[in-house]
DRENDO-1510 file (C-alpha; in Angstrom, 1 decimal, always signed):
<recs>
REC; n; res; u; v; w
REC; 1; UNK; +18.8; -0.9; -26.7 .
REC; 2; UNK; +22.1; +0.4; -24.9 .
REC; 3; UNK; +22.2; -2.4; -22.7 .
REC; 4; UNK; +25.9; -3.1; -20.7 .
REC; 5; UNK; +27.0; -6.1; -18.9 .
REC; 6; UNK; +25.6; -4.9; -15.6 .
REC; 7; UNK; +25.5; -7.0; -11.7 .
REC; 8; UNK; +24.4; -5.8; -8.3 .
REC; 9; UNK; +27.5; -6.2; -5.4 .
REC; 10; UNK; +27.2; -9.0; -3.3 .
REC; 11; UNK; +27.4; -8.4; +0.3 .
REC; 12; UNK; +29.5; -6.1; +2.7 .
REC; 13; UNK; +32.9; -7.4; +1.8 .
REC; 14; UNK; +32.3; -7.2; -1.7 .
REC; 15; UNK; +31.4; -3.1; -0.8 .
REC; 16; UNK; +34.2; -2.3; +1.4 .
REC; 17; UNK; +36.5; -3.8; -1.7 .
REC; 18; UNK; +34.4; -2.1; -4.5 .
REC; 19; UNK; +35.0; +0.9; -2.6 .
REC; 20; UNK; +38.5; +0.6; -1.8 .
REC; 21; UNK; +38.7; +0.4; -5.8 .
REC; 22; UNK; +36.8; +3.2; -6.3 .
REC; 23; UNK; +39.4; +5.2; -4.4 .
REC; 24; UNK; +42.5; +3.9; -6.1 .
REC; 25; UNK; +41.2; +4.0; -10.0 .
REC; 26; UNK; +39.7; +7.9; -9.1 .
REC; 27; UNK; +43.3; +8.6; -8.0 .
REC; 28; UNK; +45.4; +7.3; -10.9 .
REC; 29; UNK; +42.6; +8.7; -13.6 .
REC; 30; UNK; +41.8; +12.2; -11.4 .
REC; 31; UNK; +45.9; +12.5; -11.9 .
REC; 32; UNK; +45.4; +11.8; -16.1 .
REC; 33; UNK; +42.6; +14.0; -16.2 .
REC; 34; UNK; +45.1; +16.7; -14.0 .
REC; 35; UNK; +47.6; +16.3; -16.5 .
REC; 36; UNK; +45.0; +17.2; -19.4 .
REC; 37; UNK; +44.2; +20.7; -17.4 .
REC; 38; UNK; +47.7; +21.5; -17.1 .
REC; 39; UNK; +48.2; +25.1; -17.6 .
REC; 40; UNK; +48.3; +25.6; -21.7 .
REC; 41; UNK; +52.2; +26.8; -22.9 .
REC; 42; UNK; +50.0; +28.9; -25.4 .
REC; 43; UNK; +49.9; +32.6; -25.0 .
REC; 44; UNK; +46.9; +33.8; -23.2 .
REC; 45; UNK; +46.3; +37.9; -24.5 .
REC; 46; UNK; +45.7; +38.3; -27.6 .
REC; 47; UNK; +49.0; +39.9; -28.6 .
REC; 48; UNK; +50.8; +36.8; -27.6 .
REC; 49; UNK; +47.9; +34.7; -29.8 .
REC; 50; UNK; +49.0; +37.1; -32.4 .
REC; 51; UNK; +52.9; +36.6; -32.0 .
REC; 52; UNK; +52.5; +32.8; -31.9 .
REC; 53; UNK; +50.3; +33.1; -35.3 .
REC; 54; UNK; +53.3; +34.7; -37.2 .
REC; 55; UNK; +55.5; +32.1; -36.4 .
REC; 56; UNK; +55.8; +28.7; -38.2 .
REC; 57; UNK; +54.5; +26.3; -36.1 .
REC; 58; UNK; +57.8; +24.5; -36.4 .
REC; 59; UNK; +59.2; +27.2; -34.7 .
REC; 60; UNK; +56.6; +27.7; -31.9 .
REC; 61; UNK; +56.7; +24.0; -30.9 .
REC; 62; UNK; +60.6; +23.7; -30.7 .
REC; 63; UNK; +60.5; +26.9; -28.8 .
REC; 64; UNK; +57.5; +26.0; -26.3 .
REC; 65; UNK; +60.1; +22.7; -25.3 .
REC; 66; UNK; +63.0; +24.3; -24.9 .
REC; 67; UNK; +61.6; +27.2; -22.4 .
REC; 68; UNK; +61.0; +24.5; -20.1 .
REC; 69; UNK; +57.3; +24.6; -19.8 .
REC; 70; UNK; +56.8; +21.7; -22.8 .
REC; 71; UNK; +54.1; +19.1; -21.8 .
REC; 72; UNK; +56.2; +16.5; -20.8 .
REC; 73; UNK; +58.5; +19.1; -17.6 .
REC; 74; UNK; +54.5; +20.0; -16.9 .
REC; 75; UNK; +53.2; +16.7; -16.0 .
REC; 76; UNK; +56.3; +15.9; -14.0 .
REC; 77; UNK; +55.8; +19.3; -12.1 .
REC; 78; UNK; +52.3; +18.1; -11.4 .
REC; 79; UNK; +53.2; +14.1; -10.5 .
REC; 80; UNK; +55.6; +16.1; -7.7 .
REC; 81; UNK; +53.1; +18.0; -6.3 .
REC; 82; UNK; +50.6; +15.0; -5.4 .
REC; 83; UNK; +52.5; +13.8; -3.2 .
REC; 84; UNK; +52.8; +16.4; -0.8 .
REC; 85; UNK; +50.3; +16.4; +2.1 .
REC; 86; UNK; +47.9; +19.1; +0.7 .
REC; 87; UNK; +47.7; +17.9; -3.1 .
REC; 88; UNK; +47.5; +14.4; -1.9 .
REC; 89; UNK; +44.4; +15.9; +0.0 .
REC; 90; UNK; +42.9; +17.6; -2.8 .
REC; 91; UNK; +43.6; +14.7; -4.8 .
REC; 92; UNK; +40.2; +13.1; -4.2 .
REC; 93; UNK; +38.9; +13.1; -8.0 .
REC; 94; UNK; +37.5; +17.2; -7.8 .
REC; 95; UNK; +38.6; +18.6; -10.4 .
REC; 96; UNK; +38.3; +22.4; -9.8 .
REC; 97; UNK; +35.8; +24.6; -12.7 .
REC; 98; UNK; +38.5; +27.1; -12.6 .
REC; 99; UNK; +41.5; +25.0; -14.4 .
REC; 100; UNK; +38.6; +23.9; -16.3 .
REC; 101; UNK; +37.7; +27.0; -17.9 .
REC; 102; UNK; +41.3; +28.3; -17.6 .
REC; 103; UNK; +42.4; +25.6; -20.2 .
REC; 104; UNK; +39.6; +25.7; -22.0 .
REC; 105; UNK; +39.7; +29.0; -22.8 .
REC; 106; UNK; +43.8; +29.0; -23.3 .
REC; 107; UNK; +42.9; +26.4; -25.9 .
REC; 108; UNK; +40.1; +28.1; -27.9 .
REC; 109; UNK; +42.1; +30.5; -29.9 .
REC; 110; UNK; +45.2; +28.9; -29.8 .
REC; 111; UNK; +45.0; +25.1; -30.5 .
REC; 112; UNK; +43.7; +24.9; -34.2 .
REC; 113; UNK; +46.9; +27.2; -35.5 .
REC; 114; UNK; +49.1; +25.1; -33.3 .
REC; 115; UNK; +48.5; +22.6; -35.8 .
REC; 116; UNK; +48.9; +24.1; -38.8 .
REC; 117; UNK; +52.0; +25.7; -40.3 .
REC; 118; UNK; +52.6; +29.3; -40.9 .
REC; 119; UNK; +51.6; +28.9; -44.9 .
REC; 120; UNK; +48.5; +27.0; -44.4 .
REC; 121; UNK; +47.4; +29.8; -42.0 .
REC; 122; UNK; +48.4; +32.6; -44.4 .
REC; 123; UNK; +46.3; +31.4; -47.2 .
REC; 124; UNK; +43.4; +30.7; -45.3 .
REC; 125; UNK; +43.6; +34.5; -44.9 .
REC; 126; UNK; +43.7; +35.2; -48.3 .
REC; 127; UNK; +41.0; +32.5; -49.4 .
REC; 128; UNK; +37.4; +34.1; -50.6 .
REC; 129; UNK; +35.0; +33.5; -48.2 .
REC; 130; UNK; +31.5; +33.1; -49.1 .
REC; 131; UNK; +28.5; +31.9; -46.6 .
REC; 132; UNK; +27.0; +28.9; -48.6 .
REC; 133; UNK; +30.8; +27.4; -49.9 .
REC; 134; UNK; +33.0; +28.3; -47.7 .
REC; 135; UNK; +33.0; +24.7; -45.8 .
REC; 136; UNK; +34.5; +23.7; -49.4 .
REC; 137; UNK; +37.7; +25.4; -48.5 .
REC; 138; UNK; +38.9; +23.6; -45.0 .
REC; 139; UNK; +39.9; +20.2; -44.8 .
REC; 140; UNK; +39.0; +18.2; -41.9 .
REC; 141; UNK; +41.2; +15.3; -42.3 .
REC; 142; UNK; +44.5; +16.2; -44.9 .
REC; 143; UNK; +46.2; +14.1; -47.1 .
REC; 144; UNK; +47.9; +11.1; -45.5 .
REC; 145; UNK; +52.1; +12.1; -45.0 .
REC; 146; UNK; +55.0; +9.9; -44.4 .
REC; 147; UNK; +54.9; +9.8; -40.5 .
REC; 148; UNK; +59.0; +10.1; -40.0 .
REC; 149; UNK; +58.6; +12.9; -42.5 .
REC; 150; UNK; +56.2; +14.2; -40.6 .
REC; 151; UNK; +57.9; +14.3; -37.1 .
REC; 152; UNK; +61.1; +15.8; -38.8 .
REC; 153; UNK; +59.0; +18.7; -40.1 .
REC; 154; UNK; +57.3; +19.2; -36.6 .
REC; 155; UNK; +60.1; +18.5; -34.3 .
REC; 156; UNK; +63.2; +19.7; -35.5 .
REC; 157; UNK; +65.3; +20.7; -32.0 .
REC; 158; UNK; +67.5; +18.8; -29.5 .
REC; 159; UNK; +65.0; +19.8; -26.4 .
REC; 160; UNK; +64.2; +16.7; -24.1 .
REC; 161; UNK; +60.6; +17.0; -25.1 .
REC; 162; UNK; +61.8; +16.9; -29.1 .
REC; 163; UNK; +63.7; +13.8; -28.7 .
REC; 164; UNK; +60.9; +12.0; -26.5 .
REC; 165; UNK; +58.1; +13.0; -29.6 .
REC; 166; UNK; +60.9; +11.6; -32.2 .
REC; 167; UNK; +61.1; +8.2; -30.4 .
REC; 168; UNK; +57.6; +8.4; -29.7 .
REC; 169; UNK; +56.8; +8.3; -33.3 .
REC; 170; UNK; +59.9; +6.5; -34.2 .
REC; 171; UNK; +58.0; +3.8; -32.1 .
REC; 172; UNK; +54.4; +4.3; -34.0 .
REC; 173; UNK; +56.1; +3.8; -37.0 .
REC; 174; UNK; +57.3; +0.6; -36.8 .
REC; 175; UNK; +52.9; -0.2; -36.8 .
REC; 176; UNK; +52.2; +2.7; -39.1 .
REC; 177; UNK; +53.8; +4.3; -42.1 .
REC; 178; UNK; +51.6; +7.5; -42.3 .
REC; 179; UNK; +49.7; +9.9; -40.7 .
REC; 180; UNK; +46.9; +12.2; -41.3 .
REC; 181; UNK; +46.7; +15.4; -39.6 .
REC; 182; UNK; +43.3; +16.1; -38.4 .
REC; 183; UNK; +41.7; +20.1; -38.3 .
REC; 184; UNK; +41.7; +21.0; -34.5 .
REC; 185; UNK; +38.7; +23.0; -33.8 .
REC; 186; UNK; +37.6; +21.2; -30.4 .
REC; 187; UNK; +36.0; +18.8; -32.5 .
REC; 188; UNK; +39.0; +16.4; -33.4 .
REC; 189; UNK; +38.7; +13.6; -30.5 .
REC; 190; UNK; +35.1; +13.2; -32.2 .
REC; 191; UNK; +36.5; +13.7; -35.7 .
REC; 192; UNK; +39.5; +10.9; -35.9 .
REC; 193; UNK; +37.9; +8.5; -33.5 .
REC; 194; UNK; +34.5; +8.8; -36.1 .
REC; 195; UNK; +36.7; +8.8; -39.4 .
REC; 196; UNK; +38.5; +6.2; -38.6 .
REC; 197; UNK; +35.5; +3.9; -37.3 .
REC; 198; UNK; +33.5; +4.6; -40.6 .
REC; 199; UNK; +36.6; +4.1; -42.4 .
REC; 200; UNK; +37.3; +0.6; -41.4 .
REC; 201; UNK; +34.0; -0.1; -40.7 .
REC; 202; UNK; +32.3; -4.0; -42.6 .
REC; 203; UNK; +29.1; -4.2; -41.0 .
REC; 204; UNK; +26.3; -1.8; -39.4 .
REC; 205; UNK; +26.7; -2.1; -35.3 .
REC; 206; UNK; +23.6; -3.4; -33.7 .
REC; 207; UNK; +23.3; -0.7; -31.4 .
REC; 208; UNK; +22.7; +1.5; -34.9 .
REC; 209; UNK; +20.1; -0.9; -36.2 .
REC; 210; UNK; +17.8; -0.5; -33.1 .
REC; 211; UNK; +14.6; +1.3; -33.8 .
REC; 212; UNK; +15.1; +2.7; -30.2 .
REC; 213; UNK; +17.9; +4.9; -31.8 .
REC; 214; UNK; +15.5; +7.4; -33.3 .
REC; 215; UNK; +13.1; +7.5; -30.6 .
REC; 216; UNK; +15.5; +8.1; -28.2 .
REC; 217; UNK; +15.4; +12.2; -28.6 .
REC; 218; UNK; +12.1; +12.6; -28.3 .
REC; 219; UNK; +12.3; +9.7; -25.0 .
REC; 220; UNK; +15.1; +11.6; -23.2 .
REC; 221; UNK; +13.2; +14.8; -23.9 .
REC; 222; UNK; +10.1; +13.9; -22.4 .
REC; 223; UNK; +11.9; +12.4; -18.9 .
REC; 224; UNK; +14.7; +15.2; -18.7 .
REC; 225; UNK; +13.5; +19.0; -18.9 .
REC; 226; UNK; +16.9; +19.8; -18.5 .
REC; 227; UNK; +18.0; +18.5; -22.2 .
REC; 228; UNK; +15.8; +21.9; -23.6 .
REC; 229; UNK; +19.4; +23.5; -22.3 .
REC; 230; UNK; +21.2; +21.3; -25.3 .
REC; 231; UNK; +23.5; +23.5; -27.2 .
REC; 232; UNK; +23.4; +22.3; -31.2 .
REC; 233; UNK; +26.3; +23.3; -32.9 .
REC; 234; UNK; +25.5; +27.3; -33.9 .
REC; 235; UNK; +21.6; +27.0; -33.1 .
REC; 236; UNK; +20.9; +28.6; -29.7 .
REC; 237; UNK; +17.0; +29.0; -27.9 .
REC; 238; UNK; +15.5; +25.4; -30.0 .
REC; 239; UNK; +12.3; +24.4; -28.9 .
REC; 240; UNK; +11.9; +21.2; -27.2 .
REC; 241; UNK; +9.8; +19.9; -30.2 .
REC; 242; UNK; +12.3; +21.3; -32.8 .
REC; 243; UNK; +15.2; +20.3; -30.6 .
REC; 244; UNK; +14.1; +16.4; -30.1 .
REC; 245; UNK; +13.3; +16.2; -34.6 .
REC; 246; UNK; +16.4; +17.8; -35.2 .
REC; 247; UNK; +18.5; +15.3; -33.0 .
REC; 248; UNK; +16.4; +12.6; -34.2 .
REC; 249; UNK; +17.5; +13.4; -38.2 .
REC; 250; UNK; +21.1; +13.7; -37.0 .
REC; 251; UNK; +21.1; +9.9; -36.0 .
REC; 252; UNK; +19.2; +9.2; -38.7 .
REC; 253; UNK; +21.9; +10.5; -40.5 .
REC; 254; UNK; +24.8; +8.9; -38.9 .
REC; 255; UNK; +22.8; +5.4; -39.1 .
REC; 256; UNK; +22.9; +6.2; -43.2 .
REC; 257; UNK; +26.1; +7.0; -43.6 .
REC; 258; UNK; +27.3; +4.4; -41.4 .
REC; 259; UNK; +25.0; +1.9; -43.1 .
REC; 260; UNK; +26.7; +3.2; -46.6 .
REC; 261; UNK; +29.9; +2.8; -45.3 .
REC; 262; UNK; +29.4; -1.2; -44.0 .
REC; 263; UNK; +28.4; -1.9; -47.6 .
REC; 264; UNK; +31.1; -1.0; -49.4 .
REC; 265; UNK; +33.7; -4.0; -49.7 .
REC; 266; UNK; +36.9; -2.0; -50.8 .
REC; 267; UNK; +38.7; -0.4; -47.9 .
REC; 268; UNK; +40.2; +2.1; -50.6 .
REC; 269; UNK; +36.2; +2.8; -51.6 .
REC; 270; UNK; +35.6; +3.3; -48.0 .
REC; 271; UNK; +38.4; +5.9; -47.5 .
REC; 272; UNK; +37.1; +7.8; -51.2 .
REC; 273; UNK; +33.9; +8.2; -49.5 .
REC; 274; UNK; +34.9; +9.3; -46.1 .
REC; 275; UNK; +37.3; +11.6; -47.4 .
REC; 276; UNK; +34.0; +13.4; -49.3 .
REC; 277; UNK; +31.9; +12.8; -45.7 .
REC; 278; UNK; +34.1; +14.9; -43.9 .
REC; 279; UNK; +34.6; +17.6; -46.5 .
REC; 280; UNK; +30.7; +18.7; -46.6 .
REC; 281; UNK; +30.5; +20.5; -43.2 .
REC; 282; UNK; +27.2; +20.5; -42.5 .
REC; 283; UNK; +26.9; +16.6; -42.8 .
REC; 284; UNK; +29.9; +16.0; -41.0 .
REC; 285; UNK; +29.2; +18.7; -38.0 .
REC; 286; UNK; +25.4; +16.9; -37.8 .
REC; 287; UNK; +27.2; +13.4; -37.2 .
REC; 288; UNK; +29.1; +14.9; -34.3 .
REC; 289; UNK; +26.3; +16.3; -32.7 .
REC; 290; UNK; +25.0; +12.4; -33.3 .
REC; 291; UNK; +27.5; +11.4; -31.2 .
REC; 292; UNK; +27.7; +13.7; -28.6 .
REC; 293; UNK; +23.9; +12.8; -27.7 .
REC; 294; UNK; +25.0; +9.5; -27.8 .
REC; 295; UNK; +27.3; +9.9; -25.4 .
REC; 296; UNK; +24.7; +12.2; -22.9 .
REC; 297; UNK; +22.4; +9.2; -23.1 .
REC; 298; UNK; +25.1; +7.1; -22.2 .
REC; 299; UNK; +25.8; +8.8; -19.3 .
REC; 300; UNK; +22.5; +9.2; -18.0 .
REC; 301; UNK; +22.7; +5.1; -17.9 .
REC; 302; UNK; +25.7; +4.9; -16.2 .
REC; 303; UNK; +24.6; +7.1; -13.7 .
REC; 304; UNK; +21.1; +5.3; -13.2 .
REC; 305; UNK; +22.8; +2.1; -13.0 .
REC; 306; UNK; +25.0; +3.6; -9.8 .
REC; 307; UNK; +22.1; +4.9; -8.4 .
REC; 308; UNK; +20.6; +1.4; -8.5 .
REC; 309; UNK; +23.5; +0.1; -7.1 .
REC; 310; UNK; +24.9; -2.3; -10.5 .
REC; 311; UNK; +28.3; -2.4; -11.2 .
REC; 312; UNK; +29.8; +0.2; -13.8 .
REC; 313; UNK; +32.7; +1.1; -15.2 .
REC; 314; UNK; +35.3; +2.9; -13.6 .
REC; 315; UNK; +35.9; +5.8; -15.5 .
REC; 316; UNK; +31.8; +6.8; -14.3 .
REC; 317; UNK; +33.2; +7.4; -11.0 .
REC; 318; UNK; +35.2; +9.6; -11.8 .
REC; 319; UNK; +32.8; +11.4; -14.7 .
REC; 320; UNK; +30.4; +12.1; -11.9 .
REC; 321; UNK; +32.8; +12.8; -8.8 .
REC; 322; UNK; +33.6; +16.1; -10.7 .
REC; 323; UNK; +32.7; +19.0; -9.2 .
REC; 324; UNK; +31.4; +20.4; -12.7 .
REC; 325; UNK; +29.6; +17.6; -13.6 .
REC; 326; UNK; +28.1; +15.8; -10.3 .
REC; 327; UNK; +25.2; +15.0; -12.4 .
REC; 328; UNK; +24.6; +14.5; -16.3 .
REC; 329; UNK; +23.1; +17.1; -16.5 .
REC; 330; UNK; +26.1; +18.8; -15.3 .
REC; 331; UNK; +27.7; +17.0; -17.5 .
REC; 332; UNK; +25.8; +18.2; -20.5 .
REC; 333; UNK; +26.2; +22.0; -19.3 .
REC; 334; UNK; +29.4; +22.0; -18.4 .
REC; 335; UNK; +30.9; +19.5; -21.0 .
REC; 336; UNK; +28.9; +18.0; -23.7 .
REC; 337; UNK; +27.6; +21.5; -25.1 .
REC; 338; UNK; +31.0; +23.1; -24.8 .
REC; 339; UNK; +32.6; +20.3; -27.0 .
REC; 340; UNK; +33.5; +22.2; -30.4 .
REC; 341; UNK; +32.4; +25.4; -29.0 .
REC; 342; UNK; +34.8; +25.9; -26.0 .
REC; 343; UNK; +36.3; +22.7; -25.5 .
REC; 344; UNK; +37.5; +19.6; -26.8 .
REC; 345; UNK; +36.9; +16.4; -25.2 .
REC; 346; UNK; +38.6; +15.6; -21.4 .
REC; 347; UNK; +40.6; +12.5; -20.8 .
REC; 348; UNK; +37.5; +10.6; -19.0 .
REC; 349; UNK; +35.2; +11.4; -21.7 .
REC; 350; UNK; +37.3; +9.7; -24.4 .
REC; 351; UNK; +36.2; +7.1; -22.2 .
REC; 352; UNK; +32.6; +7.5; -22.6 .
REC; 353; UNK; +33.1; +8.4; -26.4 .
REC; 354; UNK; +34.1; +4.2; -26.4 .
REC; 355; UNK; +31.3; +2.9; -25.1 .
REC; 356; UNK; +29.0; +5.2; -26.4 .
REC; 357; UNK; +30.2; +4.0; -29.8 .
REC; 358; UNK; +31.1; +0.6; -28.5 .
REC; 359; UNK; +34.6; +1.3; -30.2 .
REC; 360; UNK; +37.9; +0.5; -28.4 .
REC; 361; UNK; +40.3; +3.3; -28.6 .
REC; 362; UNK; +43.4; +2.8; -28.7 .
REC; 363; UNK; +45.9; +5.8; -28.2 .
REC; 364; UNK; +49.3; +6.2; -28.5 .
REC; 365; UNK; +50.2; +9.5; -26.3 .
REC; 366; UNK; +53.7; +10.5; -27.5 .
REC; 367; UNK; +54.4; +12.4; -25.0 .
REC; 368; UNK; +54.4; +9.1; -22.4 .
REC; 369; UNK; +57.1; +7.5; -24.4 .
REC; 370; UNK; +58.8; +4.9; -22.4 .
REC; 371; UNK; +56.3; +4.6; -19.7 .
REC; 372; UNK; +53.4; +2.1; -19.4 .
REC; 373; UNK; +51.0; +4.8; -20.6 .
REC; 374; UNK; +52.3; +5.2; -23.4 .
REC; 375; UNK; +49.7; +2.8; -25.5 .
REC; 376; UNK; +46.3; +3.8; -23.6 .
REC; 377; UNK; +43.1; +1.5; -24.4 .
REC; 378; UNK; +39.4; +3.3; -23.8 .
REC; 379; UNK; +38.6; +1.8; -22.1 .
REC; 380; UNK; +40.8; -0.2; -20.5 .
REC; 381; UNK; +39.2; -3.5; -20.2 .
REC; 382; UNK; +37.1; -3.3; -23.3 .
REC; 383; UNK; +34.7; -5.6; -24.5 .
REC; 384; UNK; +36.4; -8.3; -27.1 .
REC; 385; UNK; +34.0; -8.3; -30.2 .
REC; 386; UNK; +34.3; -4.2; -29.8 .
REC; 387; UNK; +35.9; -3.0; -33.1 .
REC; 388; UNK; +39.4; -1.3; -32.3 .
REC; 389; UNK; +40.3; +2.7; -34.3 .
REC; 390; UNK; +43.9; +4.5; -33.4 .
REC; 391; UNK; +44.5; +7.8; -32.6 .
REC; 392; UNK; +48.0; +9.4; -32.1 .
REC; 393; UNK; +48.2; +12.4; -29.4 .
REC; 394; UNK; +51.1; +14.6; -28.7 .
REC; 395; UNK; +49.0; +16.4; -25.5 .
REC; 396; UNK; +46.2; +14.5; -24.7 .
REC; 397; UNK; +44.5; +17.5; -26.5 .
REC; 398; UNK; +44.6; +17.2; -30.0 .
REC; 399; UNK; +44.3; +14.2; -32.2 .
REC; 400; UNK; +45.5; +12.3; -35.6 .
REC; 401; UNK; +45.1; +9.5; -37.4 .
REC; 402; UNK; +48.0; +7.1; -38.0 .
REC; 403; UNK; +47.2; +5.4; -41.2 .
REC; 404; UNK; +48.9; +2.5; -43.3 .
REC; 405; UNK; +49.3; -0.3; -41.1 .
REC; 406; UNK; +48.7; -4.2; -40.8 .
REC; 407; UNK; +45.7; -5.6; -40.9 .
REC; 408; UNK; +44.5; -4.9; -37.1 .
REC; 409; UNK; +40.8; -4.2; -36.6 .
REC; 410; UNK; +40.5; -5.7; -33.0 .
REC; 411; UNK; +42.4; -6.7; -29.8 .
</recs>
């Protein structure tokens, strides 16, 4: 089913070089995935999280650059301190649980009001609540915006970091004309990159047509104890029979609406539809536990195949040469079951998010204006009949959808 271009290394020379690779591409993507745990500009008691709440986000953001700690003074800070002798010993891919959790938890509170304005936060306040409607009242995905408009609203100072996110979607614009701001609740890597694929989508993947797909709960279930430990989104203590059905409807799901999606011939039919998708919570939070075992089971093959000694992709090196996830089922524990619960997804996972979907994802990370990272592929070398979606990222944190552009569905 998920099969990968796979071949076993040929000889000694062809080791010492595959190893000498290995150290050079953990390097450059240990130093991205550093830059992703630098230390959050949020506030981190709860009177601060307060404070920043009864500001207009406006405010906050222009405020965060212009103290001096904005994203873009952070990751030079950190490029600065790799190359003296002790970070460029520590430098060797470990990425320490500690900064983990420390920017995990600085973004748990924090991140979704970052991204929306004072008002929209004051009337979710005032909404009625009720148990069984409540999902009725949030929008994952708003209404698209003019994107200059957009950045005017957001970044209104002089800071450095304001005029680098102004050219950075200055730049975006001249591809896209709007943007769609997407609800940030740890789930919004899994939530653009899945909107937008569904979106675009013409034709069922193969991968999705595979009667493996639904047997594949009950299949990693039976070889893996460890997946008992799964984490579904608000359902704690599942049984392992309970837990492999429940998984197994999920992609059930996901192969439905996907399916639904492929047949539908007008793009603005397509968008109607996804628009609904993603406004019925309990669907949409079912196709993201989809994915996320998608991704597990993805791993787990990855892994195998570096066991056996077959060539993989490079961001697996550095997946597993964490020191909180060593092992998929680390991996699962430490970082699968905290997505949407304490965590969004890392850098090296949007990686796996791509080839567990077989999706290129392309990125523009406004904060890298002007450098070569700027426009980030996951992966980089992908496949060239994988479909291509585009995110937009400020932080390497949170994610929207730049929409209104040229017709451009694959590299």
């Amino acid at each position: 089913m998920f099969q990968r271009r796979t071949s076993k290394s040929t000889g000694p020379s062809a080791s010492a070089e595959e190893t000498q690779k290995k150290d050079t591409a953990m390097i450059n993507l240990t130093r991205h995935e550093k830059e992703k745990y630098i230390p959050s500009d949020e506030p981190s008691s709860a009177s601060a999280a307060g404070d920043q709440k009864d500001k207009p986000a406006l405010e906050t953001k222009k405020e965060r650059a212009h103290s001096g700690h904005g994203k873009t003074a952070q990751a030079h800070d950190l490029k600065a301190s790799l190359t003296s002798h002790d970070s460029h010993k520590n430098c060797e891919v470990k990425l320490s649980a500690s900064s983990s959790s420390s920017a995990k938890e600085s973004s748990v509170d924090n991140e979704e009001d970052m991204y929306r304005d004072a008002e929209e936060i004051e009337r979710e306040k005032v909404l009625p609540v009720c148990e069984t409607g409540s999902s009725e009242n949030k929008l994952s995905v708003a209404p698209e915006m003019d994107i200059i408009e957009y950045c005017q609203k957001e970044w209104r100072g002089n800071t450095p970091a304001a005029k680098r996110m102004k050219k950075g979607y200055e730049a975006v614009s001249q591809k896209f004309t709007s943007i769609r701001r997407v609800r940030g609740d740890n789930y919004c890597a899994l939530r653009a990159t899945l909107f937008q694929a569904l979106s675009q989508t013409s034709e069922l993947p193969d991968w999705l047509q595979s009667e493996d797909l639904t047997l594949l709960p009950e299949k990693l279930l039976s070889k893996y104890d460890w997946i008992q430990q799964w984490q579904l989104r608000q359902k704690l203590g599942r049984k392992m029979g309970e837990l492999s059905d429940e998984i197994k409807d999920y992609l059930i799901l996901l192969r439905k609406k996907w399916e639904s999606m492929s047949e539908m011939k007008s793009p603005v039919a397509r968008q109607a539809a996804c628009d609904e998708l993603f406004s019925n919570e309990e669907e949409e939070y079912s196709l993201y536990e989809a994915v996320k075992f998608l991704m597990l089971n993805t791993a787990i093959e990855l892994y195998d195949d570096d066991k056996k000694g077959k060539k993989v992709p490079v961001f697996s090196w550095l997946l597993f040469a964490r020191d909180t996830s060593s092992s998929p089922s680390q991996l699962m524990n430490n970082h699968l079951n905290q997505i949407g619960h304490t965590g969004g997804l890392e850098q090296v996972e949007m990686f796996l998010l791509a080839y567990a979907l077989h999706y290129t994802i392309r990125v523009y990370r406004l904060y890298k204006y002007s450098t070569d990272e700027f426009i980030t592929l996951y992966p980089n070398d992908p496949e060239e009949d994988w479909p291509v979606v585009t995110l937009i990222t400020e932080d390497d944190r949170h994610y929207n959808i730049p929409v209104r552009m040229c017709e451009e569905t694959s590299l």
